[in-house]
BADREN-949266 format. One record per residue: residue number from 1; x, y, z of N, C-alpha, C in turn; residue in three letters. Coordinates in pm, 1 decimal, padded with zeros to 6 digits. Example, Ala and Ser with C-alpha at 12.3 -4.5 7.8 and 13.67 -1.06 7.14 Angstrom:
> n | n_u | n_v | n_w | ca_u | ca_v | ca_w | c_u | c_v | c_w | res
> 1 | 01319.0 | -00569.0 | 00780.0 | 01230.0 | -00450.0 | 00780.0 | 01320.0 | -00330.0 | 00780.0 | Ala
> 2 | 01285.0 | -00225.0 | 00708.0 | 01367.0 | -00106.0 | 00714.0 | 01290.0 | 00003.0 | 00787.0 | Ser
END
This chain:
> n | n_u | n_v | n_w | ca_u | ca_v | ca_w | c_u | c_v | c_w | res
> 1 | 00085.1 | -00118.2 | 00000.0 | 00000.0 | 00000.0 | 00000.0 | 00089.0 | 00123.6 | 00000.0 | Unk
> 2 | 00048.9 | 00237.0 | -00096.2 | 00145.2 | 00364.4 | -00113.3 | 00148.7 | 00406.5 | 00042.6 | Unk
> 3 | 00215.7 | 00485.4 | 00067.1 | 00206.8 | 00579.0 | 00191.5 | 00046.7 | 00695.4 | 00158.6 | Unk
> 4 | 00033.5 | 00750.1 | 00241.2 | -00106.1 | 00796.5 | 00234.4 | -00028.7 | 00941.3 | 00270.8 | Unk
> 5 | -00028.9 | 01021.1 | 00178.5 | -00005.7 | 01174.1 | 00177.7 | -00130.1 | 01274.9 | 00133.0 | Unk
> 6 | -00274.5 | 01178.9 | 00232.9 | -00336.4 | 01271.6 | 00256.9 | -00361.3 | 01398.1 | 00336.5 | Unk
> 7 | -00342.5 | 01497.2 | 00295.5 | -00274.3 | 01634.1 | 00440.4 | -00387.2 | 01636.8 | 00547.6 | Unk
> 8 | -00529.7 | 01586.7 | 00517.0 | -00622.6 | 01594.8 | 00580.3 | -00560.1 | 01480.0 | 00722.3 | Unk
> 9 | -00548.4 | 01358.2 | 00688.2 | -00500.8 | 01268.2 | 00764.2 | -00389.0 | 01287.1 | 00848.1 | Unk
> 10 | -00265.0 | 01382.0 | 00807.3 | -00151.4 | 01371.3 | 00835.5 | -00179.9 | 01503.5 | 00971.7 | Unk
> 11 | -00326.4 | 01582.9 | 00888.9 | -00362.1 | 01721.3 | 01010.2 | -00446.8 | 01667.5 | 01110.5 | Unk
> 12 | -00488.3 | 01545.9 | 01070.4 | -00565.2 | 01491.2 | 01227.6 | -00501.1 | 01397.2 | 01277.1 | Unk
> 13 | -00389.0 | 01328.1 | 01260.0 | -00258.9 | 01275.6 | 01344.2 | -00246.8 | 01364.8 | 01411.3 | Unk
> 14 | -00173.7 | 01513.6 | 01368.4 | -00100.1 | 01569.2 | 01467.2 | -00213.0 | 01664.3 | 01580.9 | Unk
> 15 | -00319.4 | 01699.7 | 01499.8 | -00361.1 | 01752.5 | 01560.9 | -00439.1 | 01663.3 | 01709.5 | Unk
> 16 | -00455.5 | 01540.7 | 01688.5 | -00452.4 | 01399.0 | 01770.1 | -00389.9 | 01453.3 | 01907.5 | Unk
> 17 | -00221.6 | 01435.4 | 01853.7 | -00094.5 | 01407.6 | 01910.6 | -00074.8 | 01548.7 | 01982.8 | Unk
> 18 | -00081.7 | 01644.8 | 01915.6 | -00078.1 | 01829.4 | 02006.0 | -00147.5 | 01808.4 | 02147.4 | Unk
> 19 | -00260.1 | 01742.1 | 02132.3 | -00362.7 | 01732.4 | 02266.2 | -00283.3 | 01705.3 | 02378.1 | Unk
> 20 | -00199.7 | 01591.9 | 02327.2 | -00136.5 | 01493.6 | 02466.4 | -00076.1 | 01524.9 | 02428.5 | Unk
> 21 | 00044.7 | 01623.7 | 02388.5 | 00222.9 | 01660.0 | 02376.7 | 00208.9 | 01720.9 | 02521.6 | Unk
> 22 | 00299.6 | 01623.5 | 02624.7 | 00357.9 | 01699.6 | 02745.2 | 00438.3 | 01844.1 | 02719.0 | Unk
> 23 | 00420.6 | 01974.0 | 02804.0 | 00499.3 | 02037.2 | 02853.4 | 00607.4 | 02049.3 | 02852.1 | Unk
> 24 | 00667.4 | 01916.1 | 02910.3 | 00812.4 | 01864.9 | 02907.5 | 00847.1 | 01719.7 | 02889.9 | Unk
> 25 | 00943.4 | 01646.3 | 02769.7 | 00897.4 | 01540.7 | 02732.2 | 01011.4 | 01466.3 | 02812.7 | Unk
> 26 | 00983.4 | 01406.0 | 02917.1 | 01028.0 | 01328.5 | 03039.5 | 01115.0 | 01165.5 | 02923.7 | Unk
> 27 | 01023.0 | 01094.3 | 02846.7 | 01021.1 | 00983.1 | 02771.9 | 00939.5 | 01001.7 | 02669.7 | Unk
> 28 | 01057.6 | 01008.3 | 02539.8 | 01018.0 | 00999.2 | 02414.5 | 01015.5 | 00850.1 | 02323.8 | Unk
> 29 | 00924.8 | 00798.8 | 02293.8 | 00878.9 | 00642.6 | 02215.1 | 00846.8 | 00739.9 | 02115.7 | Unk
> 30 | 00976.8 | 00657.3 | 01980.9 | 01012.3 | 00659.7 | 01877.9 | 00950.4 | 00503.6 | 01805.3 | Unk
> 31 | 00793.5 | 00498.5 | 01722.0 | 00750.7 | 00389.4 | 01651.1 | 00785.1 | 00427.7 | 01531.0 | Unk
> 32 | 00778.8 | 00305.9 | 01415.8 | 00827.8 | 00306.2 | 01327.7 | 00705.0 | 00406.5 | 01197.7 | Unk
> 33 | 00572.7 | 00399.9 | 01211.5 | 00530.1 | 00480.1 | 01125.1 | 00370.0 | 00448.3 | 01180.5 | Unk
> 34 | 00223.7 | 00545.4 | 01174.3 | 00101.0 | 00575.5 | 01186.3 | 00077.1 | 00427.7 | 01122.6 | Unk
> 35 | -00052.6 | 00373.1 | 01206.7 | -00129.1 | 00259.0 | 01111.8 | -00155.2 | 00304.0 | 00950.1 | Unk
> 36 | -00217.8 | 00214.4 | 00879.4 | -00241.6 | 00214.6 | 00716.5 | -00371.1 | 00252.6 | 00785.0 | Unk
> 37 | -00453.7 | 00195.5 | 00827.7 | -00608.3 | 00238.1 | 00883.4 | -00614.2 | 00366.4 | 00946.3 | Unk
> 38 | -00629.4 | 00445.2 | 00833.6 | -00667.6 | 00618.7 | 00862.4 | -00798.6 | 00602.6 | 01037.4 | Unk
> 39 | -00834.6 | 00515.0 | 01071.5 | -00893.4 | 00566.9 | 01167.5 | -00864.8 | 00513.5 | 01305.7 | Unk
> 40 | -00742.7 | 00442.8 | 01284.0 | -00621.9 | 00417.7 | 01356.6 | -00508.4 | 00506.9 | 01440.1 | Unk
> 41 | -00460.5 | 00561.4 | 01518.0 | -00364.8 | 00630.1 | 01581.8 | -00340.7 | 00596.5 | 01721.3 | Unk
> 42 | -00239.7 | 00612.7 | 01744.3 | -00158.5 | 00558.0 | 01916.0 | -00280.1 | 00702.7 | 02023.3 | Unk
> 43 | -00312.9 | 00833.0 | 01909.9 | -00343.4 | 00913.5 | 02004.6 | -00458.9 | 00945.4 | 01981.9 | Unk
> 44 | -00551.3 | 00850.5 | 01866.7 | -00701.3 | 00899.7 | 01847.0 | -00783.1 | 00811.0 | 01971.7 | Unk
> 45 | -00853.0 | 00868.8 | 01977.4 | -00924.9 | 00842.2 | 02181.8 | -01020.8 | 00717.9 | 02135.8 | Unk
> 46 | -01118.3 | 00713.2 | 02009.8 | -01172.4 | 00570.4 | 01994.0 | -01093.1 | 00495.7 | 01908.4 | Unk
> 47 | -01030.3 | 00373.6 | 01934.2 | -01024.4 | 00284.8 | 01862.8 | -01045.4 | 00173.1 | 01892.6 | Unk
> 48 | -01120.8 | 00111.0 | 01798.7 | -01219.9 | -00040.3 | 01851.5 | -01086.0 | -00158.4 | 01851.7 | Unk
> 49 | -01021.7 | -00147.2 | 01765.2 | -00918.6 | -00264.8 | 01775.5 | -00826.7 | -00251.0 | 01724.0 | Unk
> 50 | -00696.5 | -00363.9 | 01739.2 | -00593.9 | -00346.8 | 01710.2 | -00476.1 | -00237.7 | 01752.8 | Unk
> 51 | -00533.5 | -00189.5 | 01866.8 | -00480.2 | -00053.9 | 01972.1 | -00372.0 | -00067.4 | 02004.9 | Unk
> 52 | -00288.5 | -00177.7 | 01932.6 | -00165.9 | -00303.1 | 02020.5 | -00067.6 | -00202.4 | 02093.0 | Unk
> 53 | 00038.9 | -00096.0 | 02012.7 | 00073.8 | 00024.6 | 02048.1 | 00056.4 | 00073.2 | 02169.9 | Unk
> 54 | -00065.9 | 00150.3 | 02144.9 | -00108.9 | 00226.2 | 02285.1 | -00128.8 | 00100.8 | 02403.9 | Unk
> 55 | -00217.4 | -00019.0 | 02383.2 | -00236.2 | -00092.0 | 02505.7 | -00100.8 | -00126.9 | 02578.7 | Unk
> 56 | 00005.2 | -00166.3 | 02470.3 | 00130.8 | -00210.4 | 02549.8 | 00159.6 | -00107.0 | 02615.0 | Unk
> 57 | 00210.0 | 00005.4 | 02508.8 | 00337.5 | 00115.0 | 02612.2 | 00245.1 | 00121.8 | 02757.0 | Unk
> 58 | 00066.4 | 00129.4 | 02745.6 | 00039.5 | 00168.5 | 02899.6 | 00046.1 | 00076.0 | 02951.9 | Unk
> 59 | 00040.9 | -00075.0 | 02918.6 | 00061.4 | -00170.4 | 03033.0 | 00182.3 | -00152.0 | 03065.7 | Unk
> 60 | 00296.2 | -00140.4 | 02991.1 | 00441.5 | -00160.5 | 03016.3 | 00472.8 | 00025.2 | 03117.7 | Unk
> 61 | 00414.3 | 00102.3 | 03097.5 | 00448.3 | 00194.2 | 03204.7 | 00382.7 | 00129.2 | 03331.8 | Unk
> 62 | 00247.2 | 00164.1 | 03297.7 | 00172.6 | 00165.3 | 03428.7 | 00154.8 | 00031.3 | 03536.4 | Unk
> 63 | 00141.9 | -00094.2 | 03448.7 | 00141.2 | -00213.7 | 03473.5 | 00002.5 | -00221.4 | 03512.0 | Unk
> 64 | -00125.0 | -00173.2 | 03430.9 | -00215.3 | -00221.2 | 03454.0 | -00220.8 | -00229.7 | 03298.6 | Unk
> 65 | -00365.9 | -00345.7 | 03303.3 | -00427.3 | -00381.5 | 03108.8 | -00491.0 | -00240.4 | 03122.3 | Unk
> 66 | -00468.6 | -00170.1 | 02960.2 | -00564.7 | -00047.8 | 02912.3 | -00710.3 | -00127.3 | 02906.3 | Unk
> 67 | -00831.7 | -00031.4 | 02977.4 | -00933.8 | -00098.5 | 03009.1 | -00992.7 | 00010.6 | 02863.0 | Unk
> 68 | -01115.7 | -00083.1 | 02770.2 | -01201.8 | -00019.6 | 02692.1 | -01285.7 | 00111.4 | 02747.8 | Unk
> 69 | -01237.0 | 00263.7 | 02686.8 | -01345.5 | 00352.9 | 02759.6 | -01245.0 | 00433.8 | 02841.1 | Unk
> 70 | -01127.5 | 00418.0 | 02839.8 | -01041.8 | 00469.7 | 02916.5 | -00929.9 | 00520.9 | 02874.8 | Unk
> 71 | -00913.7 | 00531.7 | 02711.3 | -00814.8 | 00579.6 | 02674.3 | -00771.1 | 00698.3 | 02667.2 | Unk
> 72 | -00872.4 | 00775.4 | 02655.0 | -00856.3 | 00961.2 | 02708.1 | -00781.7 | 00981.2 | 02851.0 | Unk
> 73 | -00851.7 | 00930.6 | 02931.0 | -00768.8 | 00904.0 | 03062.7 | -00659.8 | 00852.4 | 03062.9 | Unk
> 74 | -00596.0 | 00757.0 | 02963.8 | -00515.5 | 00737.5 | 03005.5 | -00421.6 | 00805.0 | 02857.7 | Unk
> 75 | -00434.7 | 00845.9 | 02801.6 | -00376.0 | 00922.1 | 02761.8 | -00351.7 | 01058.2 | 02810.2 | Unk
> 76 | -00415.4 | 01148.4 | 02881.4 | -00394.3 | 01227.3 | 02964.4 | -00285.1 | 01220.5 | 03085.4 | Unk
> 77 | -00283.1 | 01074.5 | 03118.8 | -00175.8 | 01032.8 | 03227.5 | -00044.3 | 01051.4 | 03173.0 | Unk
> 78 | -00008.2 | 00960.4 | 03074.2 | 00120.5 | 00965.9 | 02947.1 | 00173.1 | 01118.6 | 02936.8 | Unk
> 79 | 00060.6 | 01195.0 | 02924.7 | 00053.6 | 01299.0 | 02878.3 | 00162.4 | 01416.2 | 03000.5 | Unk
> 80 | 00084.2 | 01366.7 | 03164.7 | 00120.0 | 01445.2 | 03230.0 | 00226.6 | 01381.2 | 03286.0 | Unk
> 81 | 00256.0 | 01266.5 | 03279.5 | 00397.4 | 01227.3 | 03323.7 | 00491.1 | 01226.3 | 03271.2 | Unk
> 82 | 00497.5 | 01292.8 | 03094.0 | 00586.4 | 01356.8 | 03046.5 | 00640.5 | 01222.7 | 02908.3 | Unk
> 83 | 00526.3 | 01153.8 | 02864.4 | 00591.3 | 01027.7 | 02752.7 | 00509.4 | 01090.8 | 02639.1 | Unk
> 84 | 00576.4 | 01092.5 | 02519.8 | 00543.8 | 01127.1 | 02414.8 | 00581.9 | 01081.6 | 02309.5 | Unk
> 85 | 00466.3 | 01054.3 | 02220.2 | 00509.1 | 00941.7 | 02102.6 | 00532.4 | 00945.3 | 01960.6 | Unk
> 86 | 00622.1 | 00993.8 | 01877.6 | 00646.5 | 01035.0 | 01749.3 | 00683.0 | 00929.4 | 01695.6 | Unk
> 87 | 00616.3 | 00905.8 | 01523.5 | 00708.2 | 00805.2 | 01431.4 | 00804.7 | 00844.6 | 01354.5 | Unk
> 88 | 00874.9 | 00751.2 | 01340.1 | 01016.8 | 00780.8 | 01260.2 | 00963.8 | 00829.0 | 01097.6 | Unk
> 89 | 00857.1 | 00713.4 | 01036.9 | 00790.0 | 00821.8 | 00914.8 | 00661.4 | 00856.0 | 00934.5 | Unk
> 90 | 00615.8 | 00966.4 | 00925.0 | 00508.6 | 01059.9 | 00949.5 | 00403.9 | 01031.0 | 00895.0 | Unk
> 91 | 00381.0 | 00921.5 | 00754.0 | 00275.8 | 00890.1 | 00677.1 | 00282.0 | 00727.7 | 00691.3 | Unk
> 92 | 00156.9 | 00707.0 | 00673.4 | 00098.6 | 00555.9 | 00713.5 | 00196.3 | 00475.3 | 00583.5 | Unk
> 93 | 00305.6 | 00344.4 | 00629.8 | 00354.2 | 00299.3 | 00558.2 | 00282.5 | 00187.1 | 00570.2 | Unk
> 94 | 00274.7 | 00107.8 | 00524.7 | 00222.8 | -00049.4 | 00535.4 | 00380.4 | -00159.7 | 00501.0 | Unk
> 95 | 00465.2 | -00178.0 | 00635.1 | 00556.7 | -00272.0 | 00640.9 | 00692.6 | -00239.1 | 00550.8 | Unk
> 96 | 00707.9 | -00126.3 | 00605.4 | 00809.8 | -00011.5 | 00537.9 | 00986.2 | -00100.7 | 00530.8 | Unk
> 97 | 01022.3 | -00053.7 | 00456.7 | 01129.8 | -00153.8 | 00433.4 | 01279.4 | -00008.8 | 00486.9 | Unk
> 98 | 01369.2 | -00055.4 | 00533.1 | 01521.3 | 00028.2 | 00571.8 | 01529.2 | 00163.6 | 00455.1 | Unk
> 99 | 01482.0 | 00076.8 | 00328.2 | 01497.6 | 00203.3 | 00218.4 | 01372.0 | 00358.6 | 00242.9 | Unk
> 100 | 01269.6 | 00306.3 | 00276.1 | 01186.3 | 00404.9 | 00301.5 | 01192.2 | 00485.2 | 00400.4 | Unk
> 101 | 01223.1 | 00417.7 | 00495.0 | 01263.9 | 00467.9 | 00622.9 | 01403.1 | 00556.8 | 00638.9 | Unk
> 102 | 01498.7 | 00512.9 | 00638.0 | 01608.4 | 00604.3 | 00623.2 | 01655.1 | 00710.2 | 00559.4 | Unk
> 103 | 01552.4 | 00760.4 | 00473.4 | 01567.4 | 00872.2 | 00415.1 | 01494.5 | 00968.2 | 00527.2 | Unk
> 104 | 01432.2 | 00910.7 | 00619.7 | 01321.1 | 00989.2 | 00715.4 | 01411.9 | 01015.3 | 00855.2 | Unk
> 105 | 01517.4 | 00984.9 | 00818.7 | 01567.3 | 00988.4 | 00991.2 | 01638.7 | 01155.0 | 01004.8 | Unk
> 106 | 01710.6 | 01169.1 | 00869.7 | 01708.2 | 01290.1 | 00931.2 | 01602.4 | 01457.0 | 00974.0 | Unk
> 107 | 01525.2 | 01396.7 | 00929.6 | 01375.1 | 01506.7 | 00988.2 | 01329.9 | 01459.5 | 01155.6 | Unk
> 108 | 01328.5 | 01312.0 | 01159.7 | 01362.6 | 01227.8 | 01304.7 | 01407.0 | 01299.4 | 01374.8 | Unk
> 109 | 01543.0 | 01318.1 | 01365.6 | 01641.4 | 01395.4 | 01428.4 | 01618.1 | 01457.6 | 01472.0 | Unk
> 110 | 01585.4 | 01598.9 | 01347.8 | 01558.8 | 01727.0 | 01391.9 | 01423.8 | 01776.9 | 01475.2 | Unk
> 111 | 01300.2 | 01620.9 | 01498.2 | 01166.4 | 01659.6 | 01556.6 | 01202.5 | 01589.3 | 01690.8 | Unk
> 112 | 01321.7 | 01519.7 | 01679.9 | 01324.8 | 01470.3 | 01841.7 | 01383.0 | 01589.6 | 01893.6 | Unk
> 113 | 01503.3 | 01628.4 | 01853.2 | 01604.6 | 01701.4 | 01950.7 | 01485.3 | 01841.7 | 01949.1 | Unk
> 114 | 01426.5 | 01871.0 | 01874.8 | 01264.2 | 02005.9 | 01900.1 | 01246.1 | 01978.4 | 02023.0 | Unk
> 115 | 01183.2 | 01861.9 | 02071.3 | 01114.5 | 01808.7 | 02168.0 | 01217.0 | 01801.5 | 02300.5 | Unk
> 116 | 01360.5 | 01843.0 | 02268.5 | 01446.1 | 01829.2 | 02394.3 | 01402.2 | 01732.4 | 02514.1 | Unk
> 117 | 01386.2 | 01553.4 | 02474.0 | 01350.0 | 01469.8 | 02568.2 | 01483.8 | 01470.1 | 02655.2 | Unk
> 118 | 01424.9 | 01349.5 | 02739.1 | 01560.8 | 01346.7 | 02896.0 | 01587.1 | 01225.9 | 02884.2 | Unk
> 119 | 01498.8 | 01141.2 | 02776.7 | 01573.1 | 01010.2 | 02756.1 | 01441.8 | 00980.3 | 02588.6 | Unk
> 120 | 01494.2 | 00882.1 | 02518.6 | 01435.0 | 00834.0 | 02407.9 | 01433.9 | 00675.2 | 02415.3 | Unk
> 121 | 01311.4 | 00619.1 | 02388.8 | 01331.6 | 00479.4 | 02334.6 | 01294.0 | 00420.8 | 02250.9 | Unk
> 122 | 01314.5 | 00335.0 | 02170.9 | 01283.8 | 00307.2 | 02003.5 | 01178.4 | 00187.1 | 02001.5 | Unk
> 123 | 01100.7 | 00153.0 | 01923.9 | 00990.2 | 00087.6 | 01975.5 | 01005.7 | -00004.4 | 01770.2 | Unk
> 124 | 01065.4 | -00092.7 | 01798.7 | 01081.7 | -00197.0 | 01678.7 | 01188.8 | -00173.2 | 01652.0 | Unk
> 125 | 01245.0 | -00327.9 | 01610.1 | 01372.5 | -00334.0 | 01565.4 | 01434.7 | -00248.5 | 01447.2 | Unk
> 126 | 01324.0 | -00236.4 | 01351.5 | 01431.8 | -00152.1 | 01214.4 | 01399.5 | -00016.6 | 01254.8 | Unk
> 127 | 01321.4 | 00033.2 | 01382.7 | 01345.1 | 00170.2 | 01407.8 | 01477.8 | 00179.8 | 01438.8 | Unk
> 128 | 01520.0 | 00068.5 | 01540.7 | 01641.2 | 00084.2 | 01647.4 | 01733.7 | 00063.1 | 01517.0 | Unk
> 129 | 01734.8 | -00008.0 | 01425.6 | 01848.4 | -00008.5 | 01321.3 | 01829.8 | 00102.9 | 01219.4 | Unk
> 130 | 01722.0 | 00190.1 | 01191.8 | 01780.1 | 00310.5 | 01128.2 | 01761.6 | 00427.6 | 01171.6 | Unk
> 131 | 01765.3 | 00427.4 | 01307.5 | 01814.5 | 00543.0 | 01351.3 | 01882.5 | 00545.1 | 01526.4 | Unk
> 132 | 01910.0 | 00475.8 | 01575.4 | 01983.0 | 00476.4 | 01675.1 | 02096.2 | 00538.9 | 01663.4 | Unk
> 133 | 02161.2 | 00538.1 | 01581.2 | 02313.8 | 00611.1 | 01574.3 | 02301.7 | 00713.8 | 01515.7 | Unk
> 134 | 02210.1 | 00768.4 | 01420.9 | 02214.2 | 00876.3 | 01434.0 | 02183.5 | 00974.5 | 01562.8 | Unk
> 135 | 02062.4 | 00930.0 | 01619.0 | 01965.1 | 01017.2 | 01730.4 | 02117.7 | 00977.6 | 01847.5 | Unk
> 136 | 02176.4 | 00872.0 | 01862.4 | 02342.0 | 00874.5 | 01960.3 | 02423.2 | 01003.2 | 01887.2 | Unk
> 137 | 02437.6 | 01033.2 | 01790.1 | 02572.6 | 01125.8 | 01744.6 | 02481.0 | 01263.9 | 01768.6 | Unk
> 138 | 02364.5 | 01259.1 | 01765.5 | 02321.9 | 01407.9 | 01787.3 | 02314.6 | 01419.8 | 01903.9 | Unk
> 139 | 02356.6 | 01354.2 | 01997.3 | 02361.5 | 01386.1 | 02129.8 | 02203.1 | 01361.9 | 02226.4 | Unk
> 140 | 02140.8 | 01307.2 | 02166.4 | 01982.6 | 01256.4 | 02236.5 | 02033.4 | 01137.7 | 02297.8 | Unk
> 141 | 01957.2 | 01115.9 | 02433.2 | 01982.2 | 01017.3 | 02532.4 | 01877.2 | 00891.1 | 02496.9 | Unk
> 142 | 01946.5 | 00830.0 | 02376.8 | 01848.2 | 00713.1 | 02357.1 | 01923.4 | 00593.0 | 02445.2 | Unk
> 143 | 01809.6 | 00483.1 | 02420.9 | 01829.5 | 00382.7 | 02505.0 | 01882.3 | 00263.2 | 02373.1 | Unk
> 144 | 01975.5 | 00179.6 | 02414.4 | 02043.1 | 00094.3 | 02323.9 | 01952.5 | -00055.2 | 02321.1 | Unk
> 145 | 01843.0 | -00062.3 | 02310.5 | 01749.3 | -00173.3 | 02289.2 | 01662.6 | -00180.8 | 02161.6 | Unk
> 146 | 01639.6 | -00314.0 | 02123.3 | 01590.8 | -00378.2 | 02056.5 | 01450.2 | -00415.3 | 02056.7 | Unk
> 147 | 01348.6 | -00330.5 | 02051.2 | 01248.0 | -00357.1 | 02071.2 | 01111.5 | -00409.2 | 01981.4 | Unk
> 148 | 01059.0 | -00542.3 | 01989.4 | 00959.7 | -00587.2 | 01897.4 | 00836.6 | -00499.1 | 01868.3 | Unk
> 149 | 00740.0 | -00485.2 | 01811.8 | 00637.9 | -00427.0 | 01806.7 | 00556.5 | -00507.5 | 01850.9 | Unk
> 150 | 00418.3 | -00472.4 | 01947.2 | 00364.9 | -00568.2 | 02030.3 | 00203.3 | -00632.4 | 01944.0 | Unk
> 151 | 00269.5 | -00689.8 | 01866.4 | 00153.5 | -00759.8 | 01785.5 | 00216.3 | -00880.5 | 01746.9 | Unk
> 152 | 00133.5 | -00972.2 | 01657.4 | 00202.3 | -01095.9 | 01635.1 | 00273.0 | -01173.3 | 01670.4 | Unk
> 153 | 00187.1 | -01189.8 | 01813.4 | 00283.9 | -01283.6 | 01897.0 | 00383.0 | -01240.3 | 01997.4 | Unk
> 154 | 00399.2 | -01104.0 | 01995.4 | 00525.3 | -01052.3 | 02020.1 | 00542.0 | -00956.6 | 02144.9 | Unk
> 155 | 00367.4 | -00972.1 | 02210.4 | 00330.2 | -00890.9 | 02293.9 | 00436.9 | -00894.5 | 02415.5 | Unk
> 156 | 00459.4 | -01003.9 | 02496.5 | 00533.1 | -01044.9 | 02589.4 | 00740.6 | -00976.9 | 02557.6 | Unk
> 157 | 00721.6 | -01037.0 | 02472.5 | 00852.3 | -00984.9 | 02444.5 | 00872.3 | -00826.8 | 02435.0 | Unk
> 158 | 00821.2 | -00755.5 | 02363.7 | 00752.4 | -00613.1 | 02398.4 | 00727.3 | -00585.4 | 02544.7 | Unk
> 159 | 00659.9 | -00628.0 | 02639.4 | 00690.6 | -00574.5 | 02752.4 | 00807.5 | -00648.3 | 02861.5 | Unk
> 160 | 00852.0 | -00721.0 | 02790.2 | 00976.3 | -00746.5 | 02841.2 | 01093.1 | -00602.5 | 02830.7 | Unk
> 161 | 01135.8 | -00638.7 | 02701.9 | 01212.7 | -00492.4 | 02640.6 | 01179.2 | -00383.4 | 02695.3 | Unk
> 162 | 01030.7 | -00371.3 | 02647.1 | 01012.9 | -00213.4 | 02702.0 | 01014.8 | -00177.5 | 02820.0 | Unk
> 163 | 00998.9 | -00270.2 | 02931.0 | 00984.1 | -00261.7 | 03055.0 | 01208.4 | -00247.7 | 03103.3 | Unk
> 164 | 01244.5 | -00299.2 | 03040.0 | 01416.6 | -00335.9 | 03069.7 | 01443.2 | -00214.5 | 02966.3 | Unk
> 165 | 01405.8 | -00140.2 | 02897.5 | 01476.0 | -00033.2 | 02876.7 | 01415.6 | 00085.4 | 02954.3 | Unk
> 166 | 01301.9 | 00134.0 | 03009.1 | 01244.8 | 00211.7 | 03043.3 | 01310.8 | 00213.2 | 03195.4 | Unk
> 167 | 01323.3 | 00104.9 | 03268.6 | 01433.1 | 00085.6 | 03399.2 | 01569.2 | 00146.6 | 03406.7 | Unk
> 168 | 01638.3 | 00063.5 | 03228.7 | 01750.7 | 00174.8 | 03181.0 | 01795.9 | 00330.2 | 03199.8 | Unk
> 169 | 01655.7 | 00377.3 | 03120.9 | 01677.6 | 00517.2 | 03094.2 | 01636.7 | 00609.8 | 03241.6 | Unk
> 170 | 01595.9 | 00471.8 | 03348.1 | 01538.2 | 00597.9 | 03462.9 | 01465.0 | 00660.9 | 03498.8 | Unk
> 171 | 01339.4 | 00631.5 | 03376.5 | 01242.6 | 00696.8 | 03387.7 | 01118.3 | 00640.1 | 03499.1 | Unk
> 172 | 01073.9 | 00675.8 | 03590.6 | 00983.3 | 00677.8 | 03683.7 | 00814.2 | 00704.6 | 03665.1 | Unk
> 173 | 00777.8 | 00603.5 | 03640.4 | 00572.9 | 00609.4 | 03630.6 | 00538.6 | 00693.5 | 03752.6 | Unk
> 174 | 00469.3 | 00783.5 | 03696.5 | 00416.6 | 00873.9 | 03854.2 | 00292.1 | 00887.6 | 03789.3 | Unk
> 175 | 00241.1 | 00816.9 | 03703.4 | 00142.9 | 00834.5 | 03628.5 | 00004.4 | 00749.6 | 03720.1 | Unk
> 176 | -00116.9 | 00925.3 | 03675.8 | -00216.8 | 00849.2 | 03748.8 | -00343.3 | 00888.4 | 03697.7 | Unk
> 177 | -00471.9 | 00843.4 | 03717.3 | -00574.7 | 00851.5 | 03658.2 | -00673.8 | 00977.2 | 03731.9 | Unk
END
């Protein structure tokens, strides 16, 4: 599937994501790119399924299951405890390959270090392989892990990682409802 460079779509991502942009971004989760399902997002408040994204990172902060009906809330929590979630490409890829992606890291770069986080962590493996060393040489405090995307099986392992890098970087859940 092409990437979707509809501006309408790409203005209700962010405008999504503005809602819940912390103040100050405590922990920045770097995913690899927006669902293909335009009515899909880590930060749109209904989504009936496939939420895999958002349900992990909040189980893996908070250590409770994201309950249906509660995602405003708990996106508001994320929000005020300072985690914020940007993709490495900005338009819905469908299973983006190193070539598509790496032409995107250096805009990456320049929207993480905007965001002046206090630590970064990469959320799938070919994120962590095309851009970890860059977001290291620009001087951003990423975390050196390998992280699955929490679908296909892969949920467990996902909050394994994410839970052992988030310990890493120091960052502290003070997050509450």
């Amino acid at each position: 599937m092409p990437p979707s460079t509809n501006p309408d779509h790409l203005a209700e991502r962010k405008a999504a994501a503005k809602k819940y942009k912390p103040k100050a971004v405590e922990l920045l989760l770097i995913a690899e790119a927006p669902p293909c399902a335009t009515d899909r997002y880590f930060y749109f408040e209904d989504v009936d399924q496939h939420d895999w994204l958002y349900r992990y990172v909040w189980e893996g902060l908070s250590g409770e299951k994201a309950q249906k009906g509660e995602k405003a809330a708990n996106l508001k929590a994320l929000r005020d405890a300072g985690v914020f979630l940007i993709d490495l490409h900005e338009e819905n890829v469908s299973s983006p390959r190193m070539a598509q992606l790496a032409p995107c890291v250096p805009d990456l770069v320049k929207r993480a270090k905007a965001l002046t986080p206090k630590r970064v962590i990469l959320i799938k493996s070919i994120v962590h392989d095309a851009a970890y060393a860059a977001l290291e040489a620009a001087g951003l405090p990423v975390i050196d892990e390998r992280i699955p995307f929490p679908a296909s099986g892969q949920q467990k392992k996902f909050l394994e990682g994410f839970r052992s890098a988030v310990r890493e970087s120091g960052f502290r859940w003070n997050g509450s409802r």
